[in-house]
Residue frames as a rotation matrix with the C-alpha (Angstrom) as fourth column:
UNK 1
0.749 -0.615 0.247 67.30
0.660 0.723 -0.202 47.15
-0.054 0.314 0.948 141.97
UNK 2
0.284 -0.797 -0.533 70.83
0.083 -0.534 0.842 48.76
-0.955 -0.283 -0.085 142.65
UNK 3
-0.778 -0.620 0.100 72.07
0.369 -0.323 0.872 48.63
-0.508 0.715 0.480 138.90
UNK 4
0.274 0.839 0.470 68.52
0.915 -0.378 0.140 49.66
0.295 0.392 -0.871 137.78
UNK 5
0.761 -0.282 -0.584 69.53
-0.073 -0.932 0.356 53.33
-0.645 -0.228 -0.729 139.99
UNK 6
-0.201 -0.876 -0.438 73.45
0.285 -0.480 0.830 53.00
-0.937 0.042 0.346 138.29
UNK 7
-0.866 -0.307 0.395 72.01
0.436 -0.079 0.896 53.04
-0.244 0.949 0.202 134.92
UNK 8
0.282 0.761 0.583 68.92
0.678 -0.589 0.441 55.33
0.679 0.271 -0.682 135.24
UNK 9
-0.365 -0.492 -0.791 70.72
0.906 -0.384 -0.179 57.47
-0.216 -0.781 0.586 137.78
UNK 10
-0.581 0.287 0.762 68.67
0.187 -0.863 0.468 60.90
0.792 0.415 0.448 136.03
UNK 11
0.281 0.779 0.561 67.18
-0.358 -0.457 0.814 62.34
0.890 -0.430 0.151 139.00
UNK 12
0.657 0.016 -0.754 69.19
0.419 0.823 0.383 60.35
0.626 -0.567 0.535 141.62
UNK 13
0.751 -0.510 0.419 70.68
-0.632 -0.738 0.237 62.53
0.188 -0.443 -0.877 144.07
UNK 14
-0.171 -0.980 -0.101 74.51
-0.554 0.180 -0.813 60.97
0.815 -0.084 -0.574 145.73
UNK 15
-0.746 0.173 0.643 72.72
-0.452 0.577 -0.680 59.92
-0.489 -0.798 -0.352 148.98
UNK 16
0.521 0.646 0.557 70.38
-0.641 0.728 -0.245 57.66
-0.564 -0.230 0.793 147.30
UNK 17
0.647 -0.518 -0.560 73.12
-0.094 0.674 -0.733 55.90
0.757 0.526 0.388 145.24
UNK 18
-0.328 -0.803 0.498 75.27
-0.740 -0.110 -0.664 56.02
0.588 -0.586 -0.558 148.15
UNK 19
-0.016 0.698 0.716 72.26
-0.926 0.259 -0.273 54.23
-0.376 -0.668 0.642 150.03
UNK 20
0.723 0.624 -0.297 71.85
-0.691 0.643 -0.331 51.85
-0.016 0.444 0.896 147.54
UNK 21
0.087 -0.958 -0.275 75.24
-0.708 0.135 -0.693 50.93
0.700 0.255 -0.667 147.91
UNK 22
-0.844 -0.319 0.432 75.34
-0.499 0.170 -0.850 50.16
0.198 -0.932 -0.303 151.54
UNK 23
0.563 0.825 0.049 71.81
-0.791 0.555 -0.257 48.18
-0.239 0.106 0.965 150.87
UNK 24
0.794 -0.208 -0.571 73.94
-0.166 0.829 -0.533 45.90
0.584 0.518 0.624 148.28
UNK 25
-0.248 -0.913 -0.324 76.91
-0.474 0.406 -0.781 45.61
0.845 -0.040 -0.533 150.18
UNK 26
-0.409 0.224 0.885 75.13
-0.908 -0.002 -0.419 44.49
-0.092 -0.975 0.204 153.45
UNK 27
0.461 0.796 -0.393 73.22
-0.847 0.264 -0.461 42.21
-0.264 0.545 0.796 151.03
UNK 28
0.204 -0.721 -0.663 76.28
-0.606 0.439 -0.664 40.70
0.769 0.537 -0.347 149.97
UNK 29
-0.565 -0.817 0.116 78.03
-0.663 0.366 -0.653 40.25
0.491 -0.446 -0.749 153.02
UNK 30
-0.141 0.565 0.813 74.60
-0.734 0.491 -0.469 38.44
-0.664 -0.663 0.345 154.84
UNK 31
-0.878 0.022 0.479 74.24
0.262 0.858 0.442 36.29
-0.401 0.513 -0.759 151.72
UNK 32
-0.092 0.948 0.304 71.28
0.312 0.318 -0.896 37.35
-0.946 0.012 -0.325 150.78
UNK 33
0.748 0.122 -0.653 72.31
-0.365 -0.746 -0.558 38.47
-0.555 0.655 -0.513 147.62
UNK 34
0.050 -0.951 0.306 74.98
0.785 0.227 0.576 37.97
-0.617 0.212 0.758 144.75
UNK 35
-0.430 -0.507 -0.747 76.60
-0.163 -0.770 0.616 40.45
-0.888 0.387 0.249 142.35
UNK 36
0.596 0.517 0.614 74.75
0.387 0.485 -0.784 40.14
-0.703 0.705 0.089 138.94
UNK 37
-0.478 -0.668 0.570 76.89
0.874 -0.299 0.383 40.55
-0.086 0.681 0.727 135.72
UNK 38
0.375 0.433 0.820 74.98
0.718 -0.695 0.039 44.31
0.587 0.574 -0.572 135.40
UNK 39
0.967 -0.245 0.075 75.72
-0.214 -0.609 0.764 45.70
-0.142 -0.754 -0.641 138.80
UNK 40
0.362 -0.926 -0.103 79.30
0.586 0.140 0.798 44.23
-0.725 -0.350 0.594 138.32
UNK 41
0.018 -0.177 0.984 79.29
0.905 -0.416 -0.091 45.79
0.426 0.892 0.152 134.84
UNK 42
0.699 0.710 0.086 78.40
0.542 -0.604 0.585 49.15
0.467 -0.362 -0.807 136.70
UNK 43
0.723 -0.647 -0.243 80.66
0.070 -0.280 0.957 49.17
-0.687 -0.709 -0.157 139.71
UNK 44
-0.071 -0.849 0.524 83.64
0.993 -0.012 0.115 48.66
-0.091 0.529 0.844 137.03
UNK 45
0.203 0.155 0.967 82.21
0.724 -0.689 -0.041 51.61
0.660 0.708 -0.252 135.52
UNK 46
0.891 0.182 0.417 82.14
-0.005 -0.912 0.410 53.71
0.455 -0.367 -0.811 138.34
UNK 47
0.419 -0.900 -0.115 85.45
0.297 0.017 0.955 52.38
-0.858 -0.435 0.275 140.02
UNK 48
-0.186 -0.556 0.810 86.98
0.981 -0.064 0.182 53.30
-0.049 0.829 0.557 136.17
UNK 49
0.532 0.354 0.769 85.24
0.434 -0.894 0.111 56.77
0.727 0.275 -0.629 136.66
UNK 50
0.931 -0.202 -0.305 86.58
0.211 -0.385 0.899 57.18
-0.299 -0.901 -0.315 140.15
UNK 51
0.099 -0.992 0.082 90.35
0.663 0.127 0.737 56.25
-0.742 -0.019 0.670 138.96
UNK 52
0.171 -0.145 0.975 89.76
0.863 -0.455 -0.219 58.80
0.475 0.879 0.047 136.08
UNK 53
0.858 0.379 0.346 88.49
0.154 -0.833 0.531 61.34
0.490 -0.403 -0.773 138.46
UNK 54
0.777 -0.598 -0.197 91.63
0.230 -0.021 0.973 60.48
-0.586 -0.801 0.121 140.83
UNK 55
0.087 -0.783 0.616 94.20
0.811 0.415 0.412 60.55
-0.578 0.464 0.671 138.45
UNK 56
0.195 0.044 0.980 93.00
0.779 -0.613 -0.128 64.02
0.595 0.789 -0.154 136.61
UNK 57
0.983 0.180 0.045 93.07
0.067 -0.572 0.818 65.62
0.173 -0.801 -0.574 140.18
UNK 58
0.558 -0.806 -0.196 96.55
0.505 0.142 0.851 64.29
-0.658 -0.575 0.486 140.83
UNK 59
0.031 -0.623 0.781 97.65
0.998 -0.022 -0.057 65.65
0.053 0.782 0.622 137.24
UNK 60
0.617 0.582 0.530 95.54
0.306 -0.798 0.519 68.81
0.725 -0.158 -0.670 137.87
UNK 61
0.975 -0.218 -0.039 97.31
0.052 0.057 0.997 69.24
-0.215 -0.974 0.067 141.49
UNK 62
0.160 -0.986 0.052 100.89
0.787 0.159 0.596 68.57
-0.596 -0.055 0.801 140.35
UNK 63
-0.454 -0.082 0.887 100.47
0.672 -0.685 0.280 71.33
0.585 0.724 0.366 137.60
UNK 64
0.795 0.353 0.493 99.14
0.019 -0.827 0.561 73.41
0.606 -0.437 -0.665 140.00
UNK 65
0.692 -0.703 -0.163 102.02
0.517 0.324 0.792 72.51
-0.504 -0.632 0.588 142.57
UNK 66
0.117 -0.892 0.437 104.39
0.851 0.317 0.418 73.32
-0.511 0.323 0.797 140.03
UNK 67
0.175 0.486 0.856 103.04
0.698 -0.675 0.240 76.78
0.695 0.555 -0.458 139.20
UNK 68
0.997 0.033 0.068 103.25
-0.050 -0.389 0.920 77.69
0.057 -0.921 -0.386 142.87
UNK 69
0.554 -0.773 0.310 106.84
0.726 0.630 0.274 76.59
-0.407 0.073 0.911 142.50
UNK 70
-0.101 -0.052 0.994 107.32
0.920 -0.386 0.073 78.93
0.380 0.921 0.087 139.66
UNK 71
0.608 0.407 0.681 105.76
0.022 -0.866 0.499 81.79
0.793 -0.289 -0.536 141.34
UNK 72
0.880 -0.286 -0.378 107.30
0.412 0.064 0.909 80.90
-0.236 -0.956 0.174 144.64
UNK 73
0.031 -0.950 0.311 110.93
0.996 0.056 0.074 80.90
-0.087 0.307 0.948 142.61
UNK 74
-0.239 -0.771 0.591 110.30
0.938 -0.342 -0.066 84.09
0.252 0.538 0.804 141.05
UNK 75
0.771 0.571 0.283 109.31
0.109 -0.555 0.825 85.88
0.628 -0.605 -0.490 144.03
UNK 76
0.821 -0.568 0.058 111.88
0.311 0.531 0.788 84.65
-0.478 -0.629 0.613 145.96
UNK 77
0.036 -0.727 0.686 114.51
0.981 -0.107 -0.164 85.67
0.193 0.678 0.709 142.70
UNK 78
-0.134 0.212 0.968 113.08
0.192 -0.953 0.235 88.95
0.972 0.217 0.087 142.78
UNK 79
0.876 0.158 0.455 113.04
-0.205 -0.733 0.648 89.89
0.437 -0.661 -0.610 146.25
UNK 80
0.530 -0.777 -0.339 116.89
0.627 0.090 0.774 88.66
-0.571 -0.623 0.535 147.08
UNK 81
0.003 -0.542 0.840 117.85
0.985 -0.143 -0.096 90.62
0.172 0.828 0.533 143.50
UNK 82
0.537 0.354 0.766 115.84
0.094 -0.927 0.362 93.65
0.838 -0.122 -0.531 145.07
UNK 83
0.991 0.128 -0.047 117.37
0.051 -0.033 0.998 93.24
0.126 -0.991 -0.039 148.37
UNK 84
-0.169 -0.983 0.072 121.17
0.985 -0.166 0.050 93.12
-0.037 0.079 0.996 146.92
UNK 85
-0.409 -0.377 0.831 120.89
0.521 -0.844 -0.126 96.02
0.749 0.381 0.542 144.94
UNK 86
0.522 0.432 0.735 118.61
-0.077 -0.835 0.545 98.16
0.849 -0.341 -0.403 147.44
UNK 87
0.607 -0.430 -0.669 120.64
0.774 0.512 0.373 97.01
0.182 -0.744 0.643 150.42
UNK 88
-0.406 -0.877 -0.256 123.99
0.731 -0.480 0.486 98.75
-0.549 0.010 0.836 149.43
UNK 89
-0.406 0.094 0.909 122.07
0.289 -0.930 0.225 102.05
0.867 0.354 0.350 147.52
UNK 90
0.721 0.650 0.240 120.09
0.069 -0.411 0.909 102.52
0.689 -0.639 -0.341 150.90
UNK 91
0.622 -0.596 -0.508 123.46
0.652 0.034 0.757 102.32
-0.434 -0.802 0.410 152.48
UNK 92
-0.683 -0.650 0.334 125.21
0.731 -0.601 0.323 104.51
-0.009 0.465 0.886 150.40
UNK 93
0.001 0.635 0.772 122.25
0.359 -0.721 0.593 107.26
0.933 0.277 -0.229 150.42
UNK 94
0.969 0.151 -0.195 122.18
0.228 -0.245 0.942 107.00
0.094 -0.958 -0.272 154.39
UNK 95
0.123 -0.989 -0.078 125.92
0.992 0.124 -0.002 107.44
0.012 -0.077 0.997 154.29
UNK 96
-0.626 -0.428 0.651 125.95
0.644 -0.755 0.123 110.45
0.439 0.496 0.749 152.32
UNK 97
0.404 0.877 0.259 122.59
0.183 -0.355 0.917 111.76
0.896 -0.323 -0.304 153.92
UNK 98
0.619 -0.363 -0.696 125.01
0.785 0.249 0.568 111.28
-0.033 -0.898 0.439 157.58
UNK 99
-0.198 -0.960 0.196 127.67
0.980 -0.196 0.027 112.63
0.012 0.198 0.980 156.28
UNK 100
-0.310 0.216 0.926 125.58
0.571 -0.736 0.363 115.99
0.760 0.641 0.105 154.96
UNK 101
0.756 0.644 0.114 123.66
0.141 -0.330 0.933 116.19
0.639 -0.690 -0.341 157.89
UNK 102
0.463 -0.661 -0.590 127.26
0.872 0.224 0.435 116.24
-0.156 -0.716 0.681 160.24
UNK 103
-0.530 -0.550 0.646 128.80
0.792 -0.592 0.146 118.81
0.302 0.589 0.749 157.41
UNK 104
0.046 0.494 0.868 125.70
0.158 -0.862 0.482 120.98
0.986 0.115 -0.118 158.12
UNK 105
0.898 0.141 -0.416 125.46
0.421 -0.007 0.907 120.29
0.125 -0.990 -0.066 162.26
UNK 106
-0.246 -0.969 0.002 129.70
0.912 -0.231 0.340 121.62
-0.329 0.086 0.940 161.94
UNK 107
-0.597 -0.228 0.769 129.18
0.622 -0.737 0.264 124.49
0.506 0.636 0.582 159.91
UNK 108
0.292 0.955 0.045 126.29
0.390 -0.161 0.907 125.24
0.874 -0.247 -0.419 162.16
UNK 109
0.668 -0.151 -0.729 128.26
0.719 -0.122 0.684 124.90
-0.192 -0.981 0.027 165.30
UNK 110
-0.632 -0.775 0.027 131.16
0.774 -0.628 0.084 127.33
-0.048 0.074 0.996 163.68
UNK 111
-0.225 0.812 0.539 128.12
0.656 -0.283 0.700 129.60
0.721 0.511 -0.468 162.78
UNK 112
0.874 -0.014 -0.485 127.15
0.480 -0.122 0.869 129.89
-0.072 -0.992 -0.100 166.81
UNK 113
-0.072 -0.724 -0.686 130.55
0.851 -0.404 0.336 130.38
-0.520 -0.560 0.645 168.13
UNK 114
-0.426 -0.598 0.679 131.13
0.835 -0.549 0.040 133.34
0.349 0.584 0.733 165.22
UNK 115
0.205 0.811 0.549 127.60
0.228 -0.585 0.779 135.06
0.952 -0.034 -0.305 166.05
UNK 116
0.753 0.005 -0.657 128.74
0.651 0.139 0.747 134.44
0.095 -0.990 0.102 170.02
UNK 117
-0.566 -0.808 0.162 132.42
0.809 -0.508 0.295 135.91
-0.156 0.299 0.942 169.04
UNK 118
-0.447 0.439 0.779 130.65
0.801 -0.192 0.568 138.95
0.399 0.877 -0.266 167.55
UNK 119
0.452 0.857 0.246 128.03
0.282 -0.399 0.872 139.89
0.846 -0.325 -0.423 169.54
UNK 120
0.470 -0.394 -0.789 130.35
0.881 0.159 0.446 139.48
-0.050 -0.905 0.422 172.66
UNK 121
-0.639 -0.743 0.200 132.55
0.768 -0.600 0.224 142.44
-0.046 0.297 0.954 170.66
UNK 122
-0.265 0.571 0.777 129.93
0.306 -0.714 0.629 144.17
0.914 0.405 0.014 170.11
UNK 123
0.857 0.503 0.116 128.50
0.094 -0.373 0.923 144.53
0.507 -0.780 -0.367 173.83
UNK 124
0.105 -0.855 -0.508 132.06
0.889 -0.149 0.434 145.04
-0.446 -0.497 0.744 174.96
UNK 125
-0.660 -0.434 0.613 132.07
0.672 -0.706 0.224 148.06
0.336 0.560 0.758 172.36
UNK 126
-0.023 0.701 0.713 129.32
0.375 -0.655 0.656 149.14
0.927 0.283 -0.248 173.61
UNK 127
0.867 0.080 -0.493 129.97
0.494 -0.278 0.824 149.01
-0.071 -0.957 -0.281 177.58
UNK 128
0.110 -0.916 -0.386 133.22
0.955 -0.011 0.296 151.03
-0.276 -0.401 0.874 176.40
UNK 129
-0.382 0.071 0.921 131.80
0.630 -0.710 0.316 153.25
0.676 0.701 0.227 174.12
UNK 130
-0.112 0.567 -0.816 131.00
0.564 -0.640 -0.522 157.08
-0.818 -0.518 -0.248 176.31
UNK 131
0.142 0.437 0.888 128.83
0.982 0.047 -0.181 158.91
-0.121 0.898 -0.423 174.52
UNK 132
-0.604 -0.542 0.584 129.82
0.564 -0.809 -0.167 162.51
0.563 0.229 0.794 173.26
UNK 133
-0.534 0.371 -0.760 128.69
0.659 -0.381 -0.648 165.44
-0.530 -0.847 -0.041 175.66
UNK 134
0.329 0.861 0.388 125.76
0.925 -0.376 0.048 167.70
0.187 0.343 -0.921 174.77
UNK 135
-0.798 -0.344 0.494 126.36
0.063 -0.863 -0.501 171.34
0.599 -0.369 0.711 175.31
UNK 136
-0.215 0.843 -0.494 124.04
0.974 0.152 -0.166 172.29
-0.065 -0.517 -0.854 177.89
């Protein structure tokens, strides 16, 4: 008997209430069968469990939804606040970092030309320079 399984259901796995289902509803629809006030008493019960189950999932689900939401926001806050402010300091550090690195590549090239200047004087002093005679 099909409401005999919904109300002793202790030991009744999902596929043999599932089974029994599709027993009674086949039952039904050939005639060979009617709904007794227990099994209807039953199904209520379990369609009233189902709409509980739905309905705690959908609450469950929207509070989750709305968490993600939350998070999503203040991820989303925080990485456009990070992205103003680091934006323009990582442009202003590469600026100055350019700038230093030009100031030093200049000072470098005057550096060259002086050492070039120099040295040039120097081997000119030296192809002019005759050295003093030795007695012999």
């Amino acid at each position: 008997n099909v409401a005999h399984i919904f109300l002793h259901h202790k030991g009744v796995g999902p596929q043999q209430i599932e089974a029994s289902l599709a027993q009674l509803t086949g039952d039904i629809v050939a005639g060979r069968t009617a709904l007794s006030n227990e099994t209807n008493v039953v199904l209520a019960g379990i369609h009233d469990a189902m709409e509980d189950v739905l309905s705690k999932t959908e609450l469950s689900f929207k509070e989750d939804q709305r968490e993600v939401n939350r998070t999503y926001d203040a991820i989303k806050d925080c990485d456009q606040n990070v992205g103003e402010g680091m934006y323009s300091e990582l442009a202003t550090r590469t600026t100055t970092k350019e700038l230093s690195h030009h100031e030093c590549r200049v000072a470098e090239k005057r550096m060259k030309e002086s050492m070039v200047s120099r040295c040039d004087k120097y081997q000119s002093a030296i192809a002019q320079a005759t050295p003093p005679a030795f007695p012999t």
